[in-house]
C-alpha positions, 0 to 999 in steps of 0.5 A: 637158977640163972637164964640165958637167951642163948646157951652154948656148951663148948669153949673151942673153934665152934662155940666161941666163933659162933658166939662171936659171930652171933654178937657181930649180928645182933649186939643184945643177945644174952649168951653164955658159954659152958667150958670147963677148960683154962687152955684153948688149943689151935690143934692143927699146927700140932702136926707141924709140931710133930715134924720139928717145924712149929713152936708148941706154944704158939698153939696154947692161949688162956681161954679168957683171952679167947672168950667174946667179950659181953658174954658169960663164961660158966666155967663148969663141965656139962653133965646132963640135959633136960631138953623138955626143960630148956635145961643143961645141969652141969658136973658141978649140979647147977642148972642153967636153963636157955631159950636157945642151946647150942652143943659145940662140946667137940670130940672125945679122944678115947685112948682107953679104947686101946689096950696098954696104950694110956700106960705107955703113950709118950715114951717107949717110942709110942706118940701121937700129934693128937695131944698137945702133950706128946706131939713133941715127943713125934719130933723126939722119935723122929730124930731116933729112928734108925735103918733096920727100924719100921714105924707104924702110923695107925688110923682108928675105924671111928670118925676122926677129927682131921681125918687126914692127920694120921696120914700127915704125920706118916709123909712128914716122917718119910720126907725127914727119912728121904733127907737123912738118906735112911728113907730105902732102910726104914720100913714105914706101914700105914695100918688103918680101920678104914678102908681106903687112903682117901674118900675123894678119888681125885685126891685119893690118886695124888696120895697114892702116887706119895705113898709109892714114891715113899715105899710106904706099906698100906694096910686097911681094916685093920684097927689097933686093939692093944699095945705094949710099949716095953716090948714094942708090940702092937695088936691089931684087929682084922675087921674083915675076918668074921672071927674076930681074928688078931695080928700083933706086931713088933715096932721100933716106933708108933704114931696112933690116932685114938680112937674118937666119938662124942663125948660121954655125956653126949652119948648118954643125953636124949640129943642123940642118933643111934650112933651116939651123935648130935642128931641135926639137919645137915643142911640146917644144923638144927636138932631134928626133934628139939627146934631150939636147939642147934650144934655144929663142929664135930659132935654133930651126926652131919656125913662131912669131915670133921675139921676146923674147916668145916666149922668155919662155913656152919658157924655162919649157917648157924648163926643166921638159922638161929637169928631167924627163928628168934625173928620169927622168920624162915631159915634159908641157910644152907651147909654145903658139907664143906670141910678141908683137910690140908695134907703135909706130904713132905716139908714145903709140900702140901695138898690141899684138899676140898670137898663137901657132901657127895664126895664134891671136890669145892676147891678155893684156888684157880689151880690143881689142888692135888697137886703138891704145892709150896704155896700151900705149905706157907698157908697152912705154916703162917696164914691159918694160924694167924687167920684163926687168932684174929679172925676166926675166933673173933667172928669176922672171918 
């Protein structure tokens, strides 16, 4: 049974930025990273991808390329947790113990949790920018859309991570409409499980002025239950009809965001709150009944947007946490409940959103950021994707 000083479960942004980080404080710790996957994703360009103005592949490195160097990769799938133990045992059934864990494993995209929708995703006009397999079809679909037709961009009632990635793809698809000049004959609906446009009034106002401009048609607590592709129909639940009542659909094309939560094995472990979320202080990031163990990113049960945003301010949260319980010292770190989610309203337009626990707008920049901007746009096409690559993953930004 092999030990670690430090054990992190998950090989994506969280892990690998934490465990980078981790180094650059203190070069001897003994660190090892649970990840069963080759590929490693930059996921928020897949919306670019969808819209026709990204290269897919830009978004795939070999995880091995990502992995810090002096720490351990066990590239086994974590199954189960024995926190009494110090213990995680994997799919595999190996055991590995640890002085200290760190659960960064990601989300879980339920596709499932829709009817019909594993069988049809991916053709029959039916696709979704939350998969490095279908956001090019997006694009496909895009440049197939024809007057008379209507779209329907949906949004599930669970968390999601980027919240504002099933809005994205809806702005993108009516500006390539408005340039085409078939915008005033396409219908375009928005049919979301939740119950607003934005949880941020400031931003949510920008928003709704885009969605007038464009004649896009709202519809909330409505959540997406079903689908059948060779009919083109949708089935959706109304969530705010006490009797469970249904509405199908027909489309001409759909973007759907699946439903999302922790992983099953997370689900199913003694690290969790009722909701099936890693249970941490918000502020802190460490487990509220394990003191050795932390999580970040978004498996954890924090109340803030799920974002790779997000994981850059924890990480260096985290990072200092944990080095001052190894130090035997006091934890002064803080998270802020900082998240950003950069909206595409259009090609060369961009909001950027900020904000942190309470609904508090925490903007970077000296100007209106809800205000559609080019400059923006160039920061989410070009500078993001790199910062990621050379920075973020390497722990230096």
């Amino acid at each position: 049974m092999a030990h670690f000083q430090i054990l992190i479960i998950g090989g994506g942004n969280a892990g690998i930025s934490t465990a980078a980080q981790l180094l650059r404080r203190k070069k001897d710790l003994h660190i090892a990273i649970i990840e069963p996957s080759e590929k490693h994703y930059y996921q928020p360009a897949w919306t670019l991808v969808g819209a026709g103005v990204f290269d897919i592949k830009r978004t795939i490195r070999n995880e091995e390329s990502v992995m810090p160097r002096n720490v351990k990769w066990i590239k086994e799938a974590a199954a189960f947790f024995e926190p009494q133990n110090n213990t995680v045992i994997t799919a595999q059934g190996n055991s590995y113990t640890y002085d200290y864990l760190v659960v960064a494993p990601g989300i879980q995209l339920n596709w499932r949790d829709v009817k019909g929708l594993k069988e049809t995703i991916g053709k029959n006009a039916v696709t979704s920018n939350y998969s490095y397999q279908y956001a090019p079809y997006t694009y496909e679909c895009l440049k197939n859309i024809k007057p008379g037709d209507t779209i329907f961009f949906t949004a599930p009632s669970t968390p999601t991570k980027c919240g504002g990635a099933p809005q994205k793809v809806m702005y993108m698809t009516a500006d390539y409409l408005r340039r085409k000049g078939i915008l005033k004959d396409v219908t375009l609906e928005f049919v979301s499980g939740g119950s607003m446009l934005f949880g941020i009034k400031k931003y949510a106002a920008s928003l709704q002025k885009i969605v007038d401009k464009y004649g896009i048609i709202l519809h909330f607590k409505y959540d997406l239950i079903a689908i059948d592709g060779e009919k083109r129909e949708a089935t959706f639940k109304l969530m705010n009809d006490a009797g469970g009542a249904t509405v199908t659909r027909k489309f001409d094309m759909i973007h759907v965001t699946p439903p999302q939560s922790a992983p099953d094995f997370i689900r199913q472990s003694p690290l969790v709150d009722v909701k099936g979320w890693v249970d941490v202080n918000k502020y802190t990031l460490q487990h509220t009944k394990f003191q050795n163990i932390f999580s970040l990113g978004d498996v954890t049960n924090t109340p803030n947007a799920k974002t790779g945003a997000a994981v850059r301010k924890q990480v260096p949260v985290l990072v200092k946490n944990l080095i001052a319980l190894i130090e035997h010292h006091s934890m002064t770190e803080k998270y802020s409940g900082y998240g950003s989610c950069p909206l595409t309203v259009g090609y060369g337009k961009l909001v950027l959103a900020e904000f942190g626990y309470d609904n508090k707008v925490m903007e970077t920049f000296p100007f209106d950021q809800a205000k559609p901007r080019r400059s923006m746009w160039l920061l989410k096409k070009y500078v993001l994707p790199w910062l990621y690559w050379h920075k973020i993953l390497k722990g230096s930004a």
